[in-house]
TORTI-43182 format. One record per atom (N, C-alpha, C): y, x, z; atom name; residue number from 1; residue in one letter. Coordinates in steps of 0.1 Angstrom, whole numbers, plus 5000, padded with zeros to 4 digits. Example, Ala and Ser with C-alpha at 12.3 -4.5 7.8 and 13.67 -1.06 7.14 Angstrom:
BEGIN
     yy     xx     zz   atom    nr   rest
   4943   5132   5078      N     1      A
   4955   5123   5078     CA     1      A
   4967   5132   5078      C     1      A
   4978   5128   5071      N     2      S
   4989   5137   5071     CA     2      S
   5000   5129   5079      C     2      S
//
This chain:
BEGIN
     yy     xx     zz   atom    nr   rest
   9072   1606   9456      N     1      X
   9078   1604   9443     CA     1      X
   9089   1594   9444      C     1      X
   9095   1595   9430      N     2      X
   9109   1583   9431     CA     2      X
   9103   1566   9428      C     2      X
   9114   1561   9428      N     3      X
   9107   1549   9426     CA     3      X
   9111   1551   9409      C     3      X
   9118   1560   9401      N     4      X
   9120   1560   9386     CA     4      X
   9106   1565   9384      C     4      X
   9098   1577   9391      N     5      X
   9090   1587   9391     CA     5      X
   9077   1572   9383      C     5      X
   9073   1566   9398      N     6      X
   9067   1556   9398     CA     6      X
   9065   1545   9390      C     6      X
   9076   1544   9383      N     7      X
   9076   1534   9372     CA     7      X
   9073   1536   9360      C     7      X
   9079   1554   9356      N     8      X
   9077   1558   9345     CA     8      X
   9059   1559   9346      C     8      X
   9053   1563   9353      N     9      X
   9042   1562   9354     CA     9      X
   9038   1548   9350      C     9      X
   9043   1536   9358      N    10      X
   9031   1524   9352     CA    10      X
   9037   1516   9338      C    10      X
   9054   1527   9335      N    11      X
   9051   1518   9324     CA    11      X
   9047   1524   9312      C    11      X
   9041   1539   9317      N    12      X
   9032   1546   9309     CA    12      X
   9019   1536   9303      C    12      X
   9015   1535   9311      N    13      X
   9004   1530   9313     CA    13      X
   9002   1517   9311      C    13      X
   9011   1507   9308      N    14      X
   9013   1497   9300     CA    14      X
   9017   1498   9286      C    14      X
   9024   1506   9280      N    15      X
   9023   1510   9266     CA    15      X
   9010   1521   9263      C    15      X
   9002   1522   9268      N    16      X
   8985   1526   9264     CA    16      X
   8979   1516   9264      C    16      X
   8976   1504   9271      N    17      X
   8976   1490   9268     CA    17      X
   8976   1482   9255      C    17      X
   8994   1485   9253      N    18      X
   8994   1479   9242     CA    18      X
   8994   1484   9226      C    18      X
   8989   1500   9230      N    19      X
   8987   1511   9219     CA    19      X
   8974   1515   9219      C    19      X
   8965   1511   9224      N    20      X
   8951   1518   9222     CA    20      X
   8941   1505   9222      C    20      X
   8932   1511   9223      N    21      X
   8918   1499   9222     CA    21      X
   8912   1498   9236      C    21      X
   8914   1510   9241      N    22      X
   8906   1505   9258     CA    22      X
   8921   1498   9265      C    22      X
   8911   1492   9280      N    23      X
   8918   1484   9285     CA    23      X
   8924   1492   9300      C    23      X
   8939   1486   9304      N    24      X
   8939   1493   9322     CA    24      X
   8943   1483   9328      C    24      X
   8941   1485   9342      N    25      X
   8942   1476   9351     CA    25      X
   8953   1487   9358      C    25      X
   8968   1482   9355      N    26      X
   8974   1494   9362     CA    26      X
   8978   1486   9382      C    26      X
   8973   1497   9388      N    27      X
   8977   1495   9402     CA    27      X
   8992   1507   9408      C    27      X
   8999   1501   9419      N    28      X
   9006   1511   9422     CA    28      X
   9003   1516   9432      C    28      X
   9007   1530   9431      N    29      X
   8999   1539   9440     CA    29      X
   9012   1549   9450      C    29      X
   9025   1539   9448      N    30      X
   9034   1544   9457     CA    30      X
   9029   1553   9471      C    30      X
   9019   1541   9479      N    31      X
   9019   1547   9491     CA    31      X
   9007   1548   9492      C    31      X
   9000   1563   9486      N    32      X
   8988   1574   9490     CA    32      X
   8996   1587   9496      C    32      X
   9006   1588   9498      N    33      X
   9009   1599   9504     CA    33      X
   9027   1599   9507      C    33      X
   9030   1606   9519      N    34      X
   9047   1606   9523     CA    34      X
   9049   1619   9511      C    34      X
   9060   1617   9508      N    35      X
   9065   1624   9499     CA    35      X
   9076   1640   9510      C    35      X
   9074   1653   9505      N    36      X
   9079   1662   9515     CA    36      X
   9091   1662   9520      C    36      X
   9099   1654   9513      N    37      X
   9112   1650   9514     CA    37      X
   9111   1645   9525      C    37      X
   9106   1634   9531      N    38      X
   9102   1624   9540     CA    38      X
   9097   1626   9546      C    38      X
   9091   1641   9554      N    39      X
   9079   1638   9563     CA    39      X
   9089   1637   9573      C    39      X
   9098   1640   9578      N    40      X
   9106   1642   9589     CA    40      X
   9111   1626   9589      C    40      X
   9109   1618   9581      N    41      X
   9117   1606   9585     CA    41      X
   9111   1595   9575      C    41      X
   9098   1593   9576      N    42      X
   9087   1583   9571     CA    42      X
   9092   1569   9572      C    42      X
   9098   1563   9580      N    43      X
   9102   1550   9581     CA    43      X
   9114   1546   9570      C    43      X
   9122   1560   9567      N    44      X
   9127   1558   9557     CA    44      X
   9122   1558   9542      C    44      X
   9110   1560   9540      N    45      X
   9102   1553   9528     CA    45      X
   9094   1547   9530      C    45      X
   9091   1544   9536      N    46      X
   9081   1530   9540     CA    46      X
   9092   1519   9535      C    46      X
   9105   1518   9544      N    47      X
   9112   1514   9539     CA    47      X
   9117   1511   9520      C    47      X
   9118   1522   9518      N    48      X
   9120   1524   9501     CA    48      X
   9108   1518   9494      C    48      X
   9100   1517   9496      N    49      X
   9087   1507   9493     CA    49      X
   9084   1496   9492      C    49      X
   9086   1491   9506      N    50      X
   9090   1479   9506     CA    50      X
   9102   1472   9501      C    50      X
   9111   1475   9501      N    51      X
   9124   1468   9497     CA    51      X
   9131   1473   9487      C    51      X
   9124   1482   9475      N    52      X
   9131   1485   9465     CA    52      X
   9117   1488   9455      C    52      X
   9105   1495   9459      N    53      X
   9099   1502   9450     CA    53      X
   9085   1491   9448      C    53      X
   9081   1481   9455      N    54      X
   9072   1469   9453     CA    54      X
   9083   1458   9446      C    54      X
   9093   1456   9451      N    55      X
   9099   1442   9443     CA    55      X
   9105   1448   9427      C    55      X
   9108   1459   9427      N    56      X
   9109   1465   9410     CA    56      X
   9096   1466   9402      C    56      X
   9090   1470   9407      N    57      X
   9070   1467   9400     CA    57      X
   9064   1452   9399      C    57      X
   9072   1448   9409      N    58      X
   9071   1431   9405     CA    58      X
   9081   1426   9397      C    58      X
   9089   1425   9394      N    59      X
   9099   1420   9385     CA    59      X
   9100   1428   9367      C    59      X
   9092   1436   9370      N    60      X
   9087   1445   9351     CA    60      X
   9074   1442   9353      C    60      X
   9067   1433   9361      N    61      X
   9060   1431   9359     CA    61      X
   9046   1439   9354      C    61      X
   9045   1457   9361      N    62      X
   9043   1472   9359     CA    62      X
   9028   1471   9367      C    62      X
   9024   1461   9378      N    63      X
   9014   1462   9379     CA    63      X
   9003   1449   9391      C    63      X
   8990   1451   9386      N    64      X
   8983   1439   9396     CA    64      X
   8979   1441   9408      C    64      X
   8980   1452   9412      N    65      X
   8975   1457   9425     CA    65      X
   8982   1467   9428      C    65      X
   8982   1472   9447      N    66      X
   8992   1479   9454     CA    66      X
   8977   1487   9459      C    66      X
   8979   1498   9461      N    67      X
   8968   1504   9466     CA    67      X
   8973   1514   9479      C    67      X
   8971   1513   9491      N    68      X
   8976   1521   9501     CA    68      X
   8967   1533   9509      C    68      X
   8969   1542   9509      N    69      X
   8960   1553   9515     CA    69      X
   8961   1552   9534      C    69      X
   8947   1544   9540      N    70      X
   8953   1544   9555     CA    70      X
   8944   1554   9562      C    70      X
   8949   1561   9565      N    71      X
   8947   1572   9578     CA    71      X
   8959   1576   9586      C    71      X
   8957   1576   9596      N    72      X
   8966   1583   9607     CA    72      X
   8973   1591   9604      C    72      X
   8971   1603   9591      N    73      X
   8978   1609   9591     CA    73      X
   8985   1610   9575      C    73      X
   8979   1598   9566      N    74      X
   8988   1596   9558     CA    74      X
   8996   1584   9559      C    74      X
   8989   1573   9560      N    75      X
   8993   1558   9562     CA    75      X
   8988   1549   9574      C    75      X
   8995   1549   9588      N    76      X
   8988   1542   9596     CA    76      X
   8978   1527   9596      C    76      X
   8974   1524   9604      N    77      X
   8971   1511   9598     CA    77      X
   8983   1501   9602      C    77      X
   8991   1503   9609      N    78      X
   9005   1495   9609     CA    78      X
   9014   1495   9599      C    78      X
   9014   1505   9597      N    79      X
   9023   1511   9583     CA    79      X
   9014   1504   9568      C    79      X
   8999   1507   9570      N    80      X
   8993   1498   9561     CA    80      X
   8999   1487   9558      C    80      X
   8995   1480   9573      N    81      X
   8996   1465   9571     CA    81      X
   9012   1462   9567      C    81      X
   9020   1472   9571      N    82      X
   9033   1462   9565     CA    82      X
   9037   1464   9551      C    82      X
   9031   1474   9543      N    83      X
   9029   1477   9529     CA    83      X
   9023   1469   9519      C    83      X
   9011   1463   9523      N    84      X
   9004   1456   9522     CA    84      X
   9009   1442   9519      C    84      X
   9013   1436   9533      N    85      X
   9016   1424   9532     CA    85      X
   9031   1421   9522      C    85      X
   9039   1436   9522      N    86      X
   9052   1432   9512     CA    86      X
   9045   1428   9494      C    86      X
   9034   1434   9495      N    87      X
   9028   1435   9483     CA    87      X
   9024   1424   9480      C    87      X
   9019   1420   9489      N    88      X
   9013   1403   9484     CA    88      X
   9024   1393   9487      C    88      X
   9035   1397   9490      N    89      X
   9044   1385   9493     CA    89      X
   9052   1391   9475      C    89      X
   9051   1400   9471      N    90      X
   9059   1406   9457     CA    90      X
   9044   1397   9449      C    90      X
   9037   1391   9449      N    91      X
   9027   1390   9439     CA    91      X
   9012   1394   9433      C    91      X
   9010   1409   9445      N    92      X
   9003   1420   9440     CA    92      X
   8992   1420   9449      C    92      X
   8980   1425   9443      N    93      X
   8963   1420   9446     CA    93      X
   8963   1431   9456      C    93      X
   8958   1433   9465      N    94      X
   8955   1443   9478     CA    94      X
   8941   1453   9475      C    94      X
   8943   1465   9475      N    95      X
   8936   1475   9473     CA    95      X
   8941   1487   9485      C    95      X
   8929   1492   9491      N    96      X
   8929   1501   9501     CA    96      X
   8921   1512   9503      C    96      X
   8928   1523   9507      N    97      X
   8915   1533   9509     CA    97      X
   8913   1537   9522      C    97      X
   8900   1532   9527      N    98      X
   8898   1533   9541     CA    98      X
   8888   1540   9547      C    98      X
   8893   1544   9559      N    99      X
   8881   1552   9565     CA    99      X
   8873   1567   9558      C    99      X
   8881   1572   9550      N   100      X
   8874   1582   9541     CA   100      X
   8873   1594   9552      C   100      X
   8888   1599   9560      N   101      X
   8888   1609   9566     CA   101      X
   8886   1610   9581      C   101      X
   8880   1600   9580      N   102      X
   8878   1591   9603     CA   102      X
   8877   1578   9602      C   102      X
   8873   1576   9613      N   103      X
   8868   1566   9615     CA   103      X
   8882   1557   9624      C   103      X
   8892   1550   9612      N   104      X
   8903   1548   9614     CA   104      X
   8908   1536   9618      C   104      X
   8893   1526   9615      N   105      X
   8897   1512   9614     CA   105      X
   8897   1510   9603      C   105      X
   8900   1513   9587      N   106      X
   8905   1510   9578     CA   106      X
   8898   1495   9573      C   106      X
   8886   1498   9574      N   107      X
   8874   1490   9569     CA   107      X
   8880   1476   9575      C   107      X
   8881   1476   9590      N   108      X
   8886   1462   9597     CA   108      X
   8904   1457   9593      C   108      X
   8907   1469   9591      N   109      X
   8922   1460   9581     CA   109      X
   8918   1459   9570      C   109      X
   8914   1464   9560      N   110      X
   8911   1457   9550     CA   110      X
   8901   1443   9550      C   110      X
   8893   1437   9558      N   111      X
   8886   1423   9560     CA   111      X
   8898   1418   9563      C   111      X
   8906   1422   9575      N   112      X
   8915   1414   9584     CA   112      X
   8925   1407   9571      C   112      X
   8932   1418   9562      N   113      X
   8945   1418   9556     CA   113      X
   8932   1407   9537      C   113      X
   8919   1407   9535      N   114      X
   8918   1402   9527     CA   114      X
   8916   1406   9514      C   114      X
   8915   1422   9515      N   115      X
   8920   1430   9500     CA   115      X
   8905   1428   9491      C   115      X
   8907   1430   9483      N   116      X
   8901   1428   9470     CA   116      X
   8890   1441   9468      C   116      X
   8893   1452   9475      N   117      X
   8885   1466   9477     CA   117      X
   8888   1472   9487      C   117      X
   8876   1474   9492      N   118      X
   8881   1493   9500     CA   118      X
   8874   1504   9495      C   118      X
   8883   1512   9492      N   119      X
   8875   1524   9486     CA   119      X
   8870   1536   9496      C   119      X
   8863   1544   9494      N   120      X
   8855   1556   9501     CA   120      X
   8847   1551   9511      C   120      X
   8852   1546   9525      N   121      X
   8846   1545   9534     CA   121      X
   8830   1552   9540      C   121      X
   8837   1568   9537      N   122      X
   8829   1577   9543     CA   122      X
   8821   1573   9557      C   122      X
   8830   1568   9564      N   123      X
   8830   1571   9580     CA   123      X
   8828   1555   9583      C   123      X
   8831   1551   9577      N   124      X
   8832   1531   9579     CA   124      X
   8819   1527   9584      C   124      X
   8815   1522   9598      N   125      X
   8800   1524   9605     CA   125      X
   8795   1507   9605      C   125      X
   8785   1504   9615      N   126      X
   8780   1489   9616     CA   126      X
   8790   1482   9613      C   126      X
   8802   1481   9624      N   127      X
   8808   1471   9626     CA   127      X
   8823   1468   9615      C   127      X
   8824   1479   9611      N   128      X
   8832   1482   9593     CA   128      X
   8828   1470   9586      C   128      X
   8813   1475   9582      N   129      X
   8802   1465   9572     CA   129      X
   8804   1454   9569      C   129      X
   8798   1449   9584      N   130      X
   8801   1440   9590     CA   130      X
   8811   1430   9584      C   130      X
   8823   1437   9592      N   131      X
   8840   1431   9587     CA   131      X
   8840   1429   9570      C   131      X
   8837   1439   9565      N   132      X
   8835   1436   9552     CA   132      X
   8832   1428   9544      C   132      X
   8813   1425   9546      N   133      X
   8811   1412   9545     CA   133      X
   8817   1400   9546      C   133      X
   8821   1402   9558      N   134      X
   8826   1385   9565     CA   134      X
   8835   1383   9553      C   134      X
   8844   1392   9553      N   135      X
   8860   1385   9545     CA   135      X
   8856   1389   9531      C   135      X
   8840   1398   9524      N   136      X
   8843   1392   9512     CA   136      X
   8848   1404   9504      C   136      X
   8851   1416   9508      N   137      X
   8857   1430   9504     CA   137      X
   8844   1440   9500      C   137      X
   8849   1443   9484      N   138      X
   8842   1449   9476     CA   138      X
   8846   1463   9482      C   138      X
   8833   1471   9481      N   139      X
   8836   1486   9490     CA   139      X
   8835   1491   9476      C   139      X
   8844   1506   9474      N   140      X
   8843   1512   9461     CA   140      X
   8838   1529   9469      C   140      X
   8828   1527   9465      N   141      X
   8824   1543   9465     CA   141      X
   8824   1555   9459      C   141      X
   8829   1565   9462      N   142      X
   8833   1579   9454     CA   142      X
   8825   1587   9454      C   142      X
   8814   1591   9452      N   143      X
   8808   1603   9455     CA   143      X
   8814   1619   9450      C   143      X
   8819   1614   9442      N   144      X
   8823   1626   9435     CA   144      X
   8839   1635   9441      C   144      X
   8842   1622   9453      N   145      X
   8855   1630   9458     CA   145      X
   8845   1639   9468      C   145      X
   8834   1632   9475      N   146      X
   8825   1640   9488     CA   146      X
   8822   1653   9489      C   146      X
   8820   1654   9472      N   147      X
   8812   1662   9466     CA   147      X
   8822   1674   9464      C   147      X
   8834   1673   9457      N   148      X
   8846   1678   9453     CA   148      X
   8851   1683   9464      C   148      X
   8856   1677   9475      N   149      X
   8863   1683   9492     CA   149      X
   8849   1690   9502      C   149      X
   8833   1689   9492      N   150      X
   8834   1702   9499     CA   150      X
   8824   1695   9515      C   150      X
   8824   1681   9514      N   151      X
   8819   1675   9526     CA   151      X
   8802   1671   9524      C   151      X
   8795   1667   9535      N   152      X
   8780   1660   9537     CA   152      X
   8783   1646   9540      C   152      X
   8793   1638   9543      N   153      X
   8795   1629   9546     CA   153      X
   8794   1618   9537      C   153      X
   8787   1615   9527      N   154      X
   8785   1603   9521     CA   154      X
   8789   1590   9524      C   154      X
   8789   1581   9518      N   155      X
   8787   1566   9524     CA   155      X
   8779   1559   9526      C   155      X
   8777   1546   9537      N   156      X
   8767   1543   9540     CA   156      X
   8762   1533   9528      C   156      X
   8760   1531   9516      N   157      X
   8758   1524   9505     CA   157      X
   8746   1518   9510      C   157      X
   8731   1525   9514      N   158      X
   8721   1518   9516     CA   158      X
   8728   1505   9529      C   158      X
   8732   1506   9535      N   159      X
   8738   1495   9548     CA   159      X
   8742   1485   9538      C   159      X
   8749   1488   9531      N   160      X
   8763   1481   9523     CA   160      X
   8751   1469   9516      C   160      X
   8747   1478   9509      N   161      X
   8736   1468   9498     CA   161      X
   8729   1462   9506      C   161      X
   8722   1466   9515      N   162      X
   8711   1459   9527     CA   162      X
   8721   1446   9535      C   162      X
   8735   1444   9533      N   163      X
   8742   1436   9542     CA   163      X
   8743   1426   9532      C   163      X
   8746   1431   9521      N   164      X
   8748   1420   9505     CA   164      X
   8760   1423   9498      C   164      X
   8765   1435   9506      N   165      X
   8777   1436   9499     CA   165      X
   8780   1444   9483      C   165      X
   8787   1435   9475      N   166      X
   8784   1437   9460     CA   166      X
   8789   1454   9456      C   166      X
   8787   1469   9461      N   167      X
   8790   1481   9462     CA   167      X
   8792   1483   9449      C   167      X
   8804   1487   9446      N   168      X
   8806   1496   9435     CA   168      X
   8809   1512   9434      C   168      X
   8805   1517   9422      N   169      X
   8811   1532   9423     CA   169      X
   8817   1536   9410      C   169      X
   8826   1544   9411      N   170      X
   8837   1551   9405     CA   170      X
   8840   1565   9405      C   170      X
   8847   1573   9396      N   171      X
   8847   1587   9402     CA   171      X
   8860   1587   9408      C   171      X
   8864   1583   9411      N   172      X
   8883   1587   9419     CA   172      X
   8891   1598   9408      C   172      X
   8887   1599   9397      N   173      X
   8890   1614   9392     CA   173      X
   8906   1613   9393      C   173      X
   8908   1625   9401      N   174      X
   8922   1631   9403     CA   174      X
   8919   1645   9406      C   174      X
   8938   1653   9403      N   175      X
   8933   1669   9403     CA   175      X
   8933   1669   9419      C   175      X
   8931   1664   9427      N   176      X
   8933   1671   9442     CA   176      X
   8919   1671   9448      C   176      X
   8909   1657   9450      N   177      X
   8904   1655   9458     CA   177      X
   8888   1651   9448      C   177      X
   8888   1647   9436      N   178      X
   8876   1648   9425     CA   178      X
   8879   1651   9414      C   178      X
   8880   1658   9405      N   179      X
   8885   1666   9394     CA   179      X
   8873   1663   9385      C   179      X
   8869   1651   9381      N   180      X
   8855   1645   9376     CA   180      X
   8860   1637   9367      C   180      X
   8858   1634   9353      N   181      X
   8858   1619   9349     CA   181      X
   8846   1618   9344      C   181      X
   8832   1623   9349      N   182      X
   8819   1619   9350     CA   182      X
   8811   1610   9355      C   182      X
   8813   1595   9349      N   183      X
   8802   1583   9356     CA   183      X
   8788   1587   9360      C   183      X
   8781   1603   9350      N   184      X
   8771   1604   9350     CA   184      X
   8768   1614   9360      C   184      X
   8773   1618   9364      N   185      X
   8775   1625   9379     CA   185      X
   8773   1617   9387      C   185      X
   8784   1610   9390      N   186      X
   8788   1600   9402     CA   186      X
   8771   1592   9402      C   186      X
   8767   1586   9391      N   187      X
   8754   1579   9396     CA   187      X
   8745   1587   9399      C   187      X
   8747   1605   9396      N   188      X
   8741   1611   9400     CA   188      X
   8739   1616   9417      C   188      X
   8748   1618   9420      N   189      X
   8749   1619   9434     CA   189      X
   8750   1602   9441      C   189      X
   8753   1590   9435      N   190      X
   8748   1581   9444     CA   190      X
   8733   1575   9448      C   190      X
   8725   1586   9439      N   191      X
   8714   1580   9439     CA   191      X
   8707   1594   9448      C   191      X
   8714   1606   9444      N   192      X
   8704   1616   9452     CA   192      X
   8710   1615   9469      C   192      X
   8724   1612   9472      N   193      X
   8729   1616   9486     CA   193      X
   8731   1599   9489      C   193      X
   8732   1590   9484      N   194      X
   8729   1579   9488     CA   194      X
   8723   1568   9486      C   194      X
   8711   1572   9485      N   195      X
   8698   1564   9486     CA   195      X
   8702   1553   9479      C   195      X
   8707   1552   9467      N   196      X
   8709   1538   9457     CA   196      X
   8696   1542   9443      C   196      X
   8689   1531   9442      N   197      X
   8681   1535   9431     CA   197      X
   8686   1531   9420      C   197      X
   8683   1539   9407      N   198      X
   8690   1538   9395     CA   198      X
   8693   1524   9389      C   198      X
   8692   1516   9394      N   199      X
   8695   1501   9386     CA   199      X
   8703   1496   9393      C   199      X
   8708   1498   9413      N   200      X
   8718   1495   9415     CA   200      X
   8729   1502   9415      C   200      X
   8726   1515   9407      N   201      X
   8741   1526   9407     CA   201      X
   8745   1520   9392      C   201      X
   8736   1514   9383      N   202      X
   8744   1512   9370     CA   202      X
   8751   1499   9373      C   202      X
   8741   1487   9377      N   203      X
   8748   1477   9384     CA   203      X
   8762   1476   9390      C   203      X
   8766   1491   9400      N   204      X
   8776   1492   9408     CA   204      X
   8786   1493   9398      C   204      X
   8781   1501   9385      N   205      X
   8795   1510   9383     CA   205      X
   8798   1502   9365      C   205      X
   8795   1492   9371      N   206      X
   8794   1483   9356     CA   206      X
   8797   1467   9361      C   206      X
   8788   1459   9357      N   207      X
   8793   1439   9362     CA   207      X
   8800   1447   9377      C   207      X
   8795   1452   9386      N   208      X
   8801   1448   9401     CA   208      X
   8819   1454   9398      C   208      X
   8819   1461   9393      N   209      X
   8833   1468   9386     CA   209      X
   8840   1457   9380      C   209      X
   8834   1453   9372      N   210      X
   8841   1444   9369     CA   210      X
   8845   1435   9376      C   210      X
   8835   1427   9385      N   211      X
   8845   1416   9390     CA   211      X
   8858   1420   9402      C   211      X
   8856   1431   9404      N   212      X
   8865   1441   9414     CA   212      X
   8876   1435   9405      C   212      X
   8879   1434   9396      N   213      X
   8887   1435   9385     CA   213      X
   8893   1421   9383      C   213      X
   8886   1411   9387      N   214      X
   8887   1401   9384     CA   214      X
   8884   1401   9370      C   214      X
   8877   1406   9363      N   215      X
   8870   1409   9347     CA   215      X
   8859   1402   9339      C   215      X
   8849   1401   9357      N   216      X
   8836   1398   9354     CA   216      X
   8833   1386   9342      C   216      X
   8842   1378   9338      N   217      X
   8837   1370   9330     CA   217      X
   8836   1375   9321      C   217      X
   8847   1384   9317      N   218      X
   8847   1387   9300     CA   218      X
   8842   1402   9300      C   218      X
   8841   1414   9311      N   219      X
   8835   1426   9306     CA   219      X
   8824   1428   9317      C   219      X
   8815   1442   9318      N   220      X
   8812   1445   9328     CA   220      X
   8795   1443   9325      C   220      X
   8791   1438   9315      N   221      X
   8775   1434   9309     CA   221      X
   8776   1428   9300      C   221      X
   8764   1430   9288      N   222      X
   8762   1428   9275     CA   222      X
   8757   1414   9276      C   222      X
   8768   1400   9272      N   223      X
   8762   1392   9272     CA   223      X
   8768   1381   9262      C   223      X
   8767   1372   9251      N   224      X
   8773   1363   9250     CA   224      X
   8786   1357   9248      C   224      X
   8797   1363   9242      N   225      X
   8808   1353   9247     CA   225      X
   8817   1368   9253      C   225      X
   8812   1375   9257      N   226      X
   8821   1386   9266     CA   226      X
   8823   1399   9260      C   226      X
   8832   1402   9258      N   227      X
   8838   1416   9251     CA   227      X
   8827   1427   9249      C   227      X
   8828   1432   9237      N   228      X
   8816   1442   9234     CA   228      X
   8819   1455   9237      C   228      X
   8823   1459   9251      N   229      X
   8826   1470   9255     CA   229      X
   8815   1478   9261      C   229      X
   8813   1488   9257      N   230      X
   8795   1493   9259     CA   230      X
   8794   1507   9258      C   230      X
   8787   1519   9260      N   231      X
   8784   1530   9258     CA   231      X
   8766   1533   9252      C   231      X
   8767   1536   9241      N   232      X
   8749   1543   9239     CA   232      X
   8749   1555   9241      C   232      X
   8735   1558   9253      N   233      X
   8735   1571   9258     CA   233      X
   8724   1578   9247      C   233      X
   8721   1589   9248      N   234      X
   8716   1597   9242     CA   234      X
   8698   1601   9251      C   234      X
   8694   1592   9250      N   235      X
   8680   1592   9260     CA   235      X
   8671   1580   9260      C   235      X
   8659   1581   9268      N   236      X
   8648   1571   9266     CA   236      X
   8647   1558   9273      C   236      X
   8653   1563   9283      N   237      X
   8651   1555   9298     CA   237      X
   8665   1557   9305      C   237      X
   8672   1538   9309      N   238      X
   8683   1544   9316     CA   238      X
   8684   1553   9330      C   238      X
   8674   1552   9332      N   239      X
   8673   1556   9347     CA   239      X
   8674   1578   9347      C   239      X
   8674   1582   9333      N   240      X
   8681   1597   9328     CA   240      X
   8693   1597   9331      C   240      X
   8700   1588   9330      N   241      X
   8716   1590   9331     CA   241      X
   8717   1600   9346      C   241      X
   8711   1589   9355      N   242      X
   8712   1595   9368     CA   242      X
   8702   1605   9375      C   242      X
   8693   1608   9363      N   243      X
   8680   1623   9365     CA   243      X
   8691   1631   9359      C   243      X
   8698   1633   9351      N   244      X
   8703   1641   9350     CA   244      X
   8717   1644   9353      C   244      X
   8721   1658   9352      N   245      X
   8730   1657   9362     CA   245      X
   8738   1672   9355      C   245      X
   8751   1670   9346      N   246      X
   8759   1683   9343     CA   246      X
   8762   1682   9327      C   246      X
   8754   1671   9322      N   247      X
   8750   1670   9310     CA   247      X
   8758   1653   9310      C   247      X
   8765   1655   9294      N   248      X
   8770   1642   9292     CA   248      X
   8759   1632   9280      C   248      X
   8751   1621   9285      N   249      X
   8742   1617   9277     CA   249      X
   8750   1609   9267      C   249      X
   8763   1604   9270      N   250      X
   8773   1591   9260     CA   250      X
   8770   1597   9244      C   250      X
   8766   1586   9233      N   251      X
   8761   1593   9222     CA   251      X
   8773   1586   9213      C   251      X
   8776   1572   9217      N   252      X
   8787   1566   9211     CA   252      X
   8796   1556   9221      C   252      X
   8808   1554   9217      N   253      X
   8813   1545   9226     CA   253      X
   8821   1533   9219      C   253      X
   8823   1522   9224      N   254      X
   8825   1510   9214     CA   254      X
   8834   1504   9230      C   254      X
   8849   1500   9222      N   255      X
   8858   1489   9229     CA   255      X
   8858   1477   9223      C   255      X
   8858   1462   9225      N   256      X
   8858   1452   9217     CA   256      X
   8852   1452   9202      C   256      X
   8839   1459   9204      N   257      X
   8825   1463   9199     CA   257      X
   8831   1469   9185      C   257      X
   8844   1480   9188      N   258      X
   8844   1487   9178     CA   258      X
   8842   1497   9182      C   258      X
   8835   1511   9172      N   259      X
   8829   1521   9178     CA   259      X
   8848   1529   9181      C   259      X
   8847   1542   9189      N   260      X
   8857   1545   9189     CA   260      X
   8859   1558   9187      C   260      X
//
């Protein structure tokens, strides 16, 4: 995409912000993929990224986070890291998607580089974890992309949680790779294909979200003092949301505890 492409997009999504009642946390997502123009000559948008299409998203001020897709064969981890690091020198919080499609390293650049998340980490094994922990990197789990491309390869969530690490999950919904904007799914398959039991899939995909966010104070659990942003499901017991599975239980939804 352009860097105009790119912008029109986040400054979409800053006037939804300031036109609706829910909230976004807009990230840029320049570098998940070489554009076909470029596959023959990648250095020249890596380039374009760094030195034209991160310092314009910094200066409109379009977004808080840089998100980079690292695999070999989309984003190396060199090419990560120098994406990355322009990003945090522009102002911008580090988000990464690692290890989804091999076992790439991702997991150990994102501890090394400090990011704020790594998402998927299908393939991300002991010593991933591990890295993880140390530096402090919230892992974001997809089940619903696993599910969607068609794979058996889950994440290792039981490890994650067993190490202390605060796991969150999300659906990734995009038309390519999870075509889902079902939470009720996603906790459905993290609880049938990855052994999370129902109170730490709501956990995950709720307070732990939020502080991904840097949010946790004010959203993320019903408590005191913090935004009345909430869903009532249509059932007896939370632990239905994630028995069932195809069926939407949301009965009402409420932003800044108005219904919507």
């Amino acid at each position: 995409m352009s860097l105009e492409d790119e912008l029109k997009i986040l400054r979409t999504i800053k006037r939804l912000e300031n036109d609706t009642a829910l909230r976004y946390v807009p990230t840029f997502l320049g570098a998940h993929s070489i554009p076909p123009e470029y596959k023959s000559r990648r250095d020249d948008y890596i380039a374009l990224l760094i030195d034209e299409m991160l310092p314009a998203v910094a200066r409109e001020k379009l977004a808080e986070y840089c998100d980079v897709f690292c695999e070999e064969k989309v984003f190396t981890n060199d090419e990560s890291r120098k994406i990355l690091s322009a990003a945090r020198c522009n102002g911008l919080g580090l988000r990464m998607h690692a290890d989804q499609l091999s076992l790439s390293g991702g997991a150990k650049l994102a501890a090394e580089l400090g990011t704020v998340t790594a998402d998927h980490l299908e393939h991300t094994d002991a010593e991933g974890i591990t890295a993880l922990k140390s530096a402090n990197v919230q892992p974001i789990l997809l089940p619903g992309s696993v599910y969607a491309l068609g794979s058996t390869r889950y994440p290792e969530a039981r490890s994650m949680i067993d190490a202390g690490l605060a796991v969150i999950l999300a659906t990734d919904f995009n038309p390519g790779s999870s075509p889902t904007p079902s939470m009720s799914m996603v906790l459905s398959l993290a609880v049938t294909h990855m052994k999370m039991i129902p109170a730490e899939a709501v956990t995950a995909a709720t307070i732990n979200a939020a502080y991904s966010l840097n949010r946790g104070a004010q959203i993320g659990s019903l408590e005191p003092g913090k935004i009345g942003d909430f869903v009532i499901h249509d059932c007896d017991d939370y632990r239905e949301i994630a028995y069932f599975f195809g069926i939407q239980h949301a009965y009402k939804v409420f932003a800044s505890g108005r219904e919507l």
